[in-house]
C-alpha positions as CSV (number, residue, x, y, z in Angstrom):
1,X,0.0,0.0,0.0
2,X,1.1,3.3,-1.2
3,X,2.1,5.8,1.8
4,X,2.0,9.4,2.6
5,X,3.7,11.2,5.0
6,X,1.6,12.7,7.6
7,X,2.1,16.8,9.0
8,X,4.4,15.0,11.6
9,X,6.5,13.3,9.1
10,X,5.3,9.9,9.4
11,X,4.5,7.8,6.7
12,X,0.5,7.3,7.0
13,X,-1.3,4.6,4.4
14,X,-3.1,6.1,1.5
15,X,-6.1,4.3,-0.2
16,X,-9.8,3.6,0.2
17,X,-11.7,1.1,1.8
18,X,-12.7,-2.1,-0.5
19,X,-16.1,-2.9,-1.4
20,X,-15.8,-5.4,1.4
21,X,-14.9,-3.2,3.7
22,X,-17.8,-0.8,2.4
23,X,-20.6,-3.3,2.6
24,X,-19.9,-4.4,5.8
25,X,-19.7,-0.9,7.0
26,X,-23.4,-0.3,5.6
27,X,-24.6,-3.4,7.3
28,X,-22.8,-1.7,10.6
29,X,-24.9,1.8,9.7
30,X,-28.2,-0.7,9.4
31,X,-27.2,-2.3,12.9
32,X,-26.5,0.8,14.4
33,X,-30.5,2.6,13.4
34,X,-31.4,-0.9,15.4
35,X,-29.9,0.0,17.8
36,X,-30.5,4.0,18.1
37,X,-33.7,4.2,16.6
38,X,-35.2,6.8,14.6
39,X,-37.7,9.6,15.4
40,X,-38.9,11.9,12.8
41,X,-39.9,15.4,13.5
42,X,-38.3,15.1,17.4
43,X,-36.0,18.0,19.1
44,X,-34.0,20.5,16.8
45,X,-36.4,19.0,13.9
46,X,-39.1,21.2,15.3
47,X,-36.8,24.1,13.8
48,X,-35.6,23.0,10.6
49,X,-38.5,20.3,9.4
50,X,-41.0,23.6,9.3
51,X,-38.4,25.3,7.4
52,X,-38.0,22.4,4.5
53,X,-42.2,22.4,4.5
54,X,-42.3,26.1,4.1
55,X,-40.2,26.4,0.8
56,X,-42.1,23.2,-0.7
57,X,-45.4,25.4,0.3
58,X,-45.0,29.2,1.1
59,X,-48.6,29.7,2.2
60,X,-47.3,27.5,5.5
61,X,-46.9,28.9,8.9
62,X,-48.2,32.8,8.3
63,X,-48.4,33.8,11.7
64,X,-45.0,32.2,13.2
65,X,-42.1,31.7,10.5
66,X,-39.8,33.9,12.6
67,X,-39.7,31.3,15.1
68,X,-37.5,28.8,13.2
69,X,-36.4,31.1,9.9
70,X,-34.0,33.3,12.9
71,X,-31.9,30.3,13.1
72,X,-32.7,28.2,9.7
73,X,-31.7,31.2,7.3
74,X,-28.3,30.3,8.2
75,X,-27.9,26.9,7.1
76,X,-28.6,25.2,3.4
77,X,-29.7,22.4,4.4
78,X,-33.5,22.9,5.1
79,X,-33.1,23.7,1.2
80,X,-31.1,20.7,0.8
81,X,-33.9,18.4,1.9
82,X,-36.6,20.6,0.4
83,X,-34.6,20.1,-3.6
84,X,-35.3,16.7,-3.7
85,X,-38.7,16.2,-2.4
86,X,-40.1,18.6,-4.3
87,X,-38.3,17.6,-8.0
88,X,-39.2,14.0,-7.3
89,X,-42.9,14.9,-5.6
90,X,-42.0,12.9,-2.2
91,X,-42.3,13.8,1.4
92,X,-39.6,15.3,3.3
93,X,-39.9,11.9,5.6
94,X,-38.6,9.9,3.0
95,X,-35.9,12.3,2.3
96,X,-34.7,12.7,5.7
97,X,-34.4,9.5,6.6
98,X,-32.8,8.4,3.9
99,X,-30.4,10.9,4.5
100,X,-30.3,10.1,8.6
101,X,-29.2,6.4,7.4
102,X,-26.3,7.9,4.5
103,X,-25.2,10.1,7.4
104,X,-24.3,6.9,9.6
105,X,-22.6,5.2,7.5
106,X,-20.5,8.1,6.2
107,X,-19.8,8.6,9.8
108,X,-18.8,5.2,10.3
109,X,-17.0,5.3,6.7
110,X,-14.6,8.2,8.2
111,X,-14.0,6.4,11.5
112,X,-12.9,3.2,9.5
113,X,-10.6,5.8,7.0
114,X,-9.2,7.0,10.0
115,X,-8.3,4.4,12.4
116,X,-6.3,3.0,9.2
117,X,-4.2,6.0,9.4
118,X,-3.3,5.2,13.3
119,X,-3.2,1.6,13.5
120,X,-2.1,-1.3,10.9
121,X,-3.9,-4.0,12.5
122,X,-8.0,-4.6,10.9
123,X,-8.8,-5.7,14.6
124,X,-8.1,-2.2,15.5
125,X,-10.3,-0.3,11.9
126,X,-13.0,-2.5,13.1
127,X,-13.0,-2.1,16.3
128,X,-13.0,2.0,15.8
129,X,-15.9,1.5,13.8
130,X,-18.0,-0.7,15.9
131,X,-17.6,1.3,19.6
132,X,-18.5,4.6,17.8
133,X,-21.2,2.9,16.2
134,X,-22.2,1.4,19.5
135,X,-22.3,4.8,21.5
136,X,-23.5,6.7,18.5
137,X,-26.4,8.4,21.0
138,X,-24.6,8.6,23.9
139,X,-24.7,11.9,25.7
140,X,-22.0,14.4,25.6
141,X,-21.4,15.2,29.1
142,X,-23.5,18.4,29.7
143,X,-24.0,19.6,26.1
144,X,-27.4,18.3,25.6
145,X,-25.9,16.8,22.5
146,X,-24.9,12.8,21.2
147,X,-22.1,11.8,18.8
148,X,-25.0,11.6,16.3
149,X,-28.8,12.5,17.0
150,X,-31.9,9.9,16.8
151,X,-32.9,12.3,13.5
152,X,-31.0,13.7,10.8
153,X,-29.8,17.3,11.9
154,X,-27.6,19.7,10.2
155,X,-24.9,18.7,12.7
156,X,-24.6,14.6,11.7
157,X,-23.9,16.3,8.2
158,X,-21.4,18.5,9.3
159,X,-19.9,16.0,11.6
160,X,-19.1,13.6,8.5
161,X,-17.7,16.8,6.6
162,X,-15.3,17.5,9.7
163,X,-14.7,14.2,10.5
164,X,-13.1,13.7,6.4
165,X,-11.5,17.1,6.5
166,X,-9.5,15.8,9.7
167,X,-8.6,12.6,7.4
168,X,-7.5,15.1,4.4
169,X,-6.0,17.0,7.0
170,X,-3.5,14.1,8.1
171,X,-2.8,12.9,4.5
172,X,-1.6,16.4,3.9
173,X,-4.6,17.0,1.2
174,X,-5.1,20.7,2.4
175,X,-7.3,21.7,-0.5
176,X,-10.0,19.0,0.0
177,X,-9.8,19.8,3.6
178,X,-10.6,23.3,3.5
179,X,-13.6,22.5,0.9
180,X,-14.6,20.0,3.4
181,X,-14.9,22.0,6.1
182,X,-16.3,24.9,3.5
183,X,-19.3,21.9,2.1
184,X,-19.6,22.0,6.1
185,X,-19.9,25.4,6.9
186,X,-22.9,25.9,4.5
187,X,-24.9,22.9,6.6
188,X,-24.2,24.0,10.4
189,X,-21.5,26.7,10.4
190,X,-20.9,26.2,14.3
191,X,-20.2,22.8,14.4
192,X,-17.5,23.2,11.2
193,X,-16.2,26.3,13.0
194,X,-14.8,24.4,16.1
195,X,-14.1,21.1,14.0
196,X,-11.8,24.0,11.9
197,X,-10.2,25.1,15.2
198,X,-9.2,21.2,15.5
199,X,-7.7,21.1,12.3
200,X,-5.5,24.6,12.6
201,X,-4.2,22.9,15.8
202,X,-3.2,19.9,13.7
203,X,-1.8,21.9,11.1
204,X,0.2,24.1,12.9
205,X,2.0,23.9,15.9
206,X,-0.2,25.8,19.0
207,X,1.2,29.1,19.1
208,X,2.3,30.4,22.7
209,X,-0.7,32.8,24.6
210,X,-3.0,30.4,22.3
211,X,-5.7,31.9,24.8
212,X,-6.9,34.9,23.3
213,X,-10.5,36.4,23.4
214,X,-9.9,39.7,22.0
215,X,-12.1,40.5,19.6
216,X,-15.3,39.6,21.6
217,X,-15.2,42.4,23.9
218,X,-16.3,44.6,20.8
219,X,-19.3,42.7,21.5
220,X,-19.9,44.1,25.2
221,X,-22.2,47.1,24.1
222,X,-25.9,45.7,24.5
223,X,-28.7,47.0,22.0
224,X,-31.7,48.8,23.1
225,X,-35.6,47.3,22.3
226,X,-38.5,49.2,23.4
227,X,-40.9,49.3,25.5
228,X,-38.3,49.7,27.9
229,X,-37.7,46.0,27.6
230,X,-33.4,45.3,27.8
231,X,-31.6,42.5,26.4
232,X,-30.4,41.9,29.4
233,X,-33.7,41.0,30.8
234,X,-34.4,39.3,28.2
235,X,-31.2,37.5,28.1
236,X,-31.9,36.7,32.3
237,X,-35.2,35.0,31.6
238,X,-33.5,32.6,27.8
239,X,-30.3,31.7,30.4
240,X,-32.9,30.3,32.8
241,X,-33.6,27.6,30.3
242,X,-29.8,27.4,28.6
243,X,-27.8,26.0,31.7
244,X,-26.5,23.5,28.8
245,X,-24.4,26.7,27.6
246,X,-22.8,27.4,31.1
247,X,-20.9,24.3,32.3
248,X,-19.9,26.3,35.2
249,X,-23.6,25.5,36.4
250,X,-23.5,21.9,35.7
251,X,-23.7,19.1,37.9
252,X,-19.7,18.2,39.2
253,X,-20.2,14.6,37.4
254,X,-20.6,16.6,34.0
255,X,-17.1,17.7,34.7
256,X,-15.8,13.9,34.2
257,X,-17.0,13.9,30.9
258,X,-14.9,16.9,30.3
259,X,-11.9,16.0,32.0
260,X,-12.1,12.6,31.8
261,X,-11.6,12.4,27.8
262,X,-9.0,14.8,27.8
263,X,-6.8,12.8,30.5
264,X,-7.6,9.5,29.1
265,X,-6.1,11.2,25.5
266,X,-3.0,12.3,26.9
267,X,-2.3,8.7,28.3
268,X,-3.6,7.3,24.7
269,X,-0.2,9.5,23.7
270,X,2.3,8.3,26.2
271,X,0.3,4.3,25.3
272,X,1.8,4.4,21.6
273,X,4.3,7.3,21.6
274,X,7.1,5.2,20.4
275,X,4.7,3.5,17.9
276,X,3.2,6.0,16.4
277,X,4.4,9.7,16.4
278,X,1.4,10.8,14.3
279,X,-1.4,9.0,16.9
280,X,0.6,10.7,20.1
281,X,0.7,14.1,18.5
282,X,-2.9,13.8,17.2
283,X,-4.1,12.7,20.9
284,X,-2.1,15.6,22.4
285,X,-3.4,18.3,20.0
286,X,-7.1,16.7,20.6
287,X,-6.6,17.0,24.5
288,X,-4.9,20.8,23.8
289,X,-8.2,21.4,21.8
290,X,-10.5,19.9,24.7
291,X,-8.9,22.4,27.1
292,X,-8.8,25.6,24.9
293,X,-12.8,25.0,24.1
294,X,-13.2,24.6,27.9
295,X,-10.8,27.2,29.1
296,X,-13.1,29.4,26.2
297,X,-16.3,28.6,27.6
298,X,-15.8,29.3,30.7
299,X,-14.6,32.5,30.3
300,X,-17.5,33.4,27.8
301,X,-20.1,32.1,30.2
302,X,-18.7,34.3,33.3
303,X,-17.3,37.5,31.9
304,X,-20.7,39.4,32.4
305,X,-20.2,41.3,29.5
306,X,-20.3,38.0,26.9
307,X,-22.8,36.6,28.8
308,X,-25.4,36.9,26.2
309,X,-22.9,35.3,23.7
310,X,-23.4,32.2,25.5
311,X,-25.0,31.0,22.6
312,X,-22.1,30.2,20.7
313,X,-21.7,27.2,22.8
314,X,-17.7,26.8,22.7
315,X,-18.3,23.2,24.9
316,X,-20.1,21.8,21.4
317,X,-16.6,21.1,20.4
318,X,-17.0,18.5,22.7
319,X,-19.3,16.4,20.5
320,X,-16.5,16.0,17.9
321,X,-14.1,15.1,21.0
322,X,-16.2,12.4,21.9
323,X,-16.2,11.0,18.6
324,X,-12.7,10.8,18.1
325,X,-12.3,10.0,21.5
326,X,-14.5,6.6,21.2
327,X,-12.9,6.1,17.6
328,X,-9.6,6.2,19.0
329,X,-10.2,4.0,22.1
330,X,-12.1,1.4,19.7
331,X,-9.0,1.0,17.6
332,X,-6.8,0.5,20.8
333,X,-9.0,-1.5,22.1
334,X,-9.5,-4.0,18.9
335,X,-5.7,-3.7,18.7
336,X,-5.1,-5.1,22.2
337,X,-7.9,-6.7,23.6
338,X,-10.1,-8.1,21.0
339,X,-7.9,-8.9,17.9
340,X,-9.5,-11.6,16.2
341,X,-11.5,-13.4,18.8
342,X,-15.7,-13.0,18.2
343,X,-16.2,-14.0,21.5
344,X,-14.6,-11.1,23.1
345,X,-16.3,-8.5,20.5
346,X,-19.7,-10.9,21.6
347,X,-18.9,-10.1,24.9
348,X,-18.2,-5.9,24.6
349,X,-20.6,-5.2,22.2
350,X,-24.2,-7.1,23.0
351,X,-24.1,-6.1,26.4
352,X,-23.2,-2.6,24.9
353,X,-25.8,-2.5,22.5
354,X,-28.5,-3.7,24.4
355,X,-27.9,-1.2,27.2
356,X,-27.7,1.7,24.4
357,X,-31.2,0.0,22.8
358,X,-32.8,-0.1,26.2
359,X,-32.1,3.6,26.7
360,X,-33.7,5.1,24.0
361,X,-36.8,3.1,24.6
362,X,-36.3,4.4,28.0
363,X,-36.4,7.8,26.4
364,X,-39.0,7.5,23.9
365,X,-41.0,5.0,25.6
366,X,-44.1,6.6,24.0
367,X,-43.3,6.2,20.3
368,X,-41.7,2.6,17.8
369,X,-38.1,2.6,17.9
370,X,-38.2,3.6,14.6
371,X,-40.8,5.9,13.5
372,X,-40.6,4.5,9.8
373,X,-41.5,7.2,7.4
374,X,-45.2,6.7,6.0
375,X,-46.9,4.7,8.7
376,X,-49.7,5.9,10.8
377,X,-48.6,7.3,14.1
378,X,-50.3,5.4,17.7
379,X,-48.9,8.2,19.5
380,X,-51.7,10.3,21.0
381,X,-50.1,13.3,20.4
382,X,-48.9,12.4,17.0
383,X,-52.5,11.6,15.8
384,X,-53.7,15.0,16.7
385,X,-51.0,16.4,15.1
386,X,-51.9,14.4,12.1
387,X,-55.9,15.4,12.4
388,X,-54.7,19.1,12.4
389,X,-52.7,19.0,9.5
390,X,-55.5,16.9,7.6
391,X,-58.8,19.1,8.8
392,X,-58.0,22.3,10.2
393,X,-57.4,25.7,7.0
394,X,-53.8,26.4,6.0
395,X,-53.7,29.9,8.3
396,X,-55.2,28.1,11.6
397,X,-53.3,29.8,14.5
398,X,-52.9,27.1,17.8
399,X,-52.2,27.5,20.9
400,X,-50.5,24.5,22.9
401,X,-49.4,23.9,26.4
402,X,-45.5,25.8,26.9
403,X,-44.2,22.8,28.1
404,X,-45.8,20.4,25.5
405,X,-42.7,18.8,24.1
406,X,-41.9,17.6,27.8
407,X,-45.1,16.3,28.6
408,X,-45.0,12.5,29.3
409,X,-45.4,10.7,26.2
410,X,-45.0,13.4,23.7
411,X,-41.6,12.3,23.1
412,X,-40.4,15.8,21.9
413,X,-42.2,15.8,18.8
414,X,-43.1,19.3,17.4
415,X,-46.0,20.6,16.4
416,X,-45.2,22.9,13.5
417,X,-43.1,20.4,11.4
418,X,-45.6,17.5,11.7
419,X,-48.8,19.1,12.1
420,X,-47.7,22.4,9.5
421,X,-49.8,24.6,11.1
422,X,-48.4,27.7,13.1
423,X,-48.3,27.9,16.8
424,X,-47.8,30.6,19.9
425,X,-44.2,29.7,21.1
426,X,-43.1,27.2,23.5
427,X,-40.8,27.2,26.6
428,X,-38.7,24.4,25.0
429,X,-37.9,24.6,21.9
430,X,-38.5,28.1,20.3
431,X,-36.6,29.5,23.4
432,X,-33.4,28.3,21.2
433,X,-34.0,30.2,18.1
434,X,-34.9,33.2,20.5
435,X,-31.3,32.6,22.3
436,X,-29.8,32.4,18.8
437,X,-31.7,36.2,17.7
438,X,-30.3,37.2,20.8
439,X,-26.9,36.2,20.6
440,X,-27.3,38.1,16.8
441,X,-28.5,41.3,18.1
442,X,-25.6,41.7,20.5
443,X,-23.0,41.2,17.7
444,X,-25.3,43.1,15.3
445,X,-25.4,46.4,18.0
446,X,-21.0,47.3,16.6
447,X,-22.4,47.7,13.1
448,X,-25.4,49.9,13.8
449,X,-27.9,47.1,13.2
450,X,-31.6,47.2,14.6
451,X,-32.3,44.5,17.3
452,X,-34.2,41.3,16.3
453,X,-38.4,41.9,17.6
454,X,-38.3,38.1,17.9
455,X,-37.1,38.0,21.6
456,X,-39.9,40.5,22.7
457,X,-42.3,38.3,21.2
458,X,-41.1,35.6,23.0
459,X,-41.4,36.8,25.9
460,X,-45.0,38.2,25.6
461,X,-46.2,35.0,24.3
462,X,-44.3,33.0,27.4
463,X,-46.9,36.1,29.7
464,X,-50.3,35.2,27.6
465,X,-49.6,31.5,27.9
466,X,-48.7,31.5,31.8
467,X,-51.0,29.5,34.3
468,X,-52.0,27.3,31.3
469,X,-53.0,24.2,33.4
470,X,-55.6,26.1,34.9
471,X,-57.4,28.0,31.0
472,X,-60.6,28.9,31.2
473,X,-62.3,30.0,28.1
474,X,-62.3,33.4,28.6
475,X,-58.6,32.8,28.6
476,X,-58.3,31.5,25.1
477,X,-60.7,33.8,24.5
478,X,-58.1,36.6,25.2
479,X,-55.6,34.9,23.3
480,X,-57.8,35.0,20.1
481,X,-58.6,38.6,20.9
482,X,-55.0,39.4,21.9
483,X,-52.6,36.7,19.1
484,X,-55.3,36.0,16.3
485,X,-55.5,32.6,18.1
486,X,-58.0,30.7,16.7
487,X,-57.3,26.6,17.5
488,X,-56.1,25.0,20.8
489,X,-54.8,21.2,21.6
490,X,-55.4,20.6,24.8
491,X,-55.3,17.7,27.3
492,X,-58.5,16.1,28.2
493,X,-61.3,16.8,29.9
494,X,-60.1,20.5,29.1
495,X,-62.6,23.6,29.5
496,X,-66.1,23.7,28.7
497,X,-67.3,26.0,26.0
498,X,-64.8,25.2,23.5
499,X,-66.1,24.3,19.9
500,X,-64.0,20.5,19.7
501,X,-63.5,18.7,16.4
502,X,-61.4,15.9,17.2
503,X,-60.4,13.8,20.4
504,X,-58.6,10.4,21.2
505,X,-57.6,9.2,24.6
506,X,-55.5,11.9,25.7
507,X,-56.6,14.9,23.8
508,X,-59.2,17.6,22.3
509,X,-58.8,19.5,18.9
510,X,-60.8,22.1,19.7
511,X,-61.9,25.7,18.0
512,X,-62.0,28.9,19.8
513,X,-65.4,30.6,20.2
């Protein structure tokens, strides 16, 4: 086998996987949706699903766009899933999932092209491939993030463009790198930011005072809103919700999901040091990167004055750590501990797998494992969502419970994407996008530029929808007069005097008078 030399100097193998190799690693992305499941329409889908319905139909979502166009406007990919379902006439479920699956087993591709790079052994490529796709939705200490969501996201995408540009990276293909990371940018520019941090620190050696935040103190000056309304008490009631973003708030055990990785990477370095210069320099420089991302969050998270750039989420980097963390530790592990005995990969990975399986049931107890696109949903909620979408006019404005997504046996599923009608905001979800015009409006205030409204209409919908366990009609009453409200989903018996069209176990579809 041909061989490169790496950016240490060390010759590196150059090729591609056979079409072995690539089959079995497709039967290993199959597996691993077995294992994970799949949930359509769930979490950060609630933002961009909306989005990909809107361009197939503009006359969608009249009174409540803002809420997920503030964060989908950067991104292509809501237009990326939207392209193909509308030249070849198909839903966006079909689409997406297709898509969810290709992202897997690129993911999986990359970690198999990678651990060839570190180790010569196929014990060691296999076993990279098989604990990352083992783990693939296991949390990231306290990121509120996995290696790879249960749905495809913007982020999976990006991951598998990172994840390649790091591979380009180490076979000294610079160009394909940087369009990597460029293919990346366009599909979740955060994520490719911090993966591009990564791969300057691999690049180059870290430059003394590597620790520099200049530049963000430009962004200390707040902008003003009216009606007297500050960002900064805006900004106090979004951080309520966003203690993911300050990991000085988290829980001490978080912290062993932070340290933890970036000790057991600096012994991964001393392990093969005198086998492999290029895996004890990339270990080192992925710890180096694991402490500069936390040294950086902490300090943007309690500097008062970058408080309310929060938002950018430095500990994210973190979800790429943990990928090349698990890759790195499966290739040592099928190096030196499993080789080629199937009892002893029997023995790791079914007790592994079944444990990952049994918590997302755990999680999405409520819903099938995998919510395969085009079948009827049995979830309660789903099924009203469904009704709404089928019987209720194209500019219906709902109103739902704040807290909806959390309720027990909603399983996170959003309203707008699945039932593509517009709702008041929520406490869960739309707080995110409102965090995100936030963060925007306090970079926006150097240049002059007006503040987003989409924070003050937050936080006036968050008022009207207060004390909603305890609605009467005249309160959805006032929300019609007040919002344009005209539909609510509630949970049953709900309030007399409201005109309902549609019930199940669990709910009322009903009309405001």
């Amino acid at each position: 086998m041909r061989r490169n030399k790496s950016p240490s100097g060390e010759a590196i193998p150059n090729g591609h996987a056979s079409t072995k190799d690539v089959l079995l690693i497709l039967l290993g992305a199959i597996f691993a949706l077995l294992v994970h499941g799949y949930h359509a329409g769930i979490e950060d889908e609630a933002i961009y699903l909306p989005s990909i319905k809107k361009i197939l139909n503009p006359s969608l979502f009249p009174h409540d766009s803002a809420f997920f166009l503030a964060q989908t406007q950067f991104t292509l990919f809501d237009k990326l899933i939207a392209f193909p379902a509308g030249q070849l006439g198909i839903s966006p479920a079909y689409v997406l999932f297709a898509l969810h699956v290709t992202a897997i087993f690129l993911l999986l591709l990359g970690c198999f092209q990678m651990s060839r790079l570190f180790f010569e052994e196929r014990s060691a490529h296999w076993g990279s491939v098989a604990l990352v796709g083992a783990l693939l939705t296991i949390p990231v200490t306290g990121t509120a993030l996995y290696i790879m969501d249960q749905h495809l996201h913007p982020r999976s995408l990006s991951t598998v463009a990172v994840l390649f540009a790091l591979i380009s990276v180490l076979e000294k293909r610079y160009v394909a790198a940087a369009l990597l990371c460029i293919t990346g940018s366009l599909i979740h520019a955060q994520m490719t930011f911090y993966g591009a941090v990564l791969i300057v620190l691999l690049s180059i050696k870290p430059p003394s005072g590597a620790l520099h935040n200049g530049g963000l103190l430009g962004f200390a000056s707040a902008p003003s809103f009216s009606n007297g309304v500050t960002p900064d008490a805006i900004w106090k009631k979004i951080s309520v919700t966003r203690v993911h973003h300050y990991p000085l708030r988290w829980p001490w055990y978080e912290w062993l999901g932070i340290v933890g990785p970036i000790a057991l990477l600096l012994w991964f370095s001393s392990l093969l040091k005198k086998d492999s210069s290029l895996f004890s320099s990339f270990c080192r420089r992925t710890a180096l990167y694991g402490a500069l991302m936390t040294v950086s969050a902490v300090a943007l998270t309690s500097i008062p004055s970058l408080q309310r750039l929060a938002n950018l989420q430095p500990m994210r980097s973190f979800q790429l750590i943990y990928l090349l963390f698990f890759l790195l530790a499966g290739g040592m592990m099928g190096r030196w501990i499993l080789k080629n005995k199937p009892v002893r990969w029997v023995i790791l990975f079914v007790p592994l797998c079944l444990g990952m399986f049994a918590a997302q049931r755990a999680e999405f107890s409520a819903s099938p494992h995998i919510e395969w696109p085009g079948i009827a949903p049995n979830n309660p909620w789903l099924q009203a969502f469904e009704w709404v979408r089928l019987n209720t006019p194209v500019d219906a404005y709902f109103a739902l419970d704040p807290y909806y997504l959390k309720k027990p046996g909603e399983d996170f599923h959003g309203f707008r994407g699945l039932a593509e009608r517009s709702m008041m905001a929520d406490y869960v979800k739309d707080v995110a996008v409102v965090a995100l015009s936030a963060t925007a409006g306090a970079i926006g205030a150097d240049s002059g530029s007006a503040p987003s409204g989409l924070p003050l209409t937050w936080v006036a919908h968050m008022k009207a929808l207060r004390e909603w366990d305890n609605f009467k009609l005249e309160n959805f009453k006032i929300l019609k007069e007040q919002f344009g409200v005209t539909w609510v989903i509630v949970e049953k018996p709900g309030p007399a005097g409201l005109i309902c069209e549609f019930e199940n176990n669990l709910l009322k579809v009903c009309r405001v008078p």
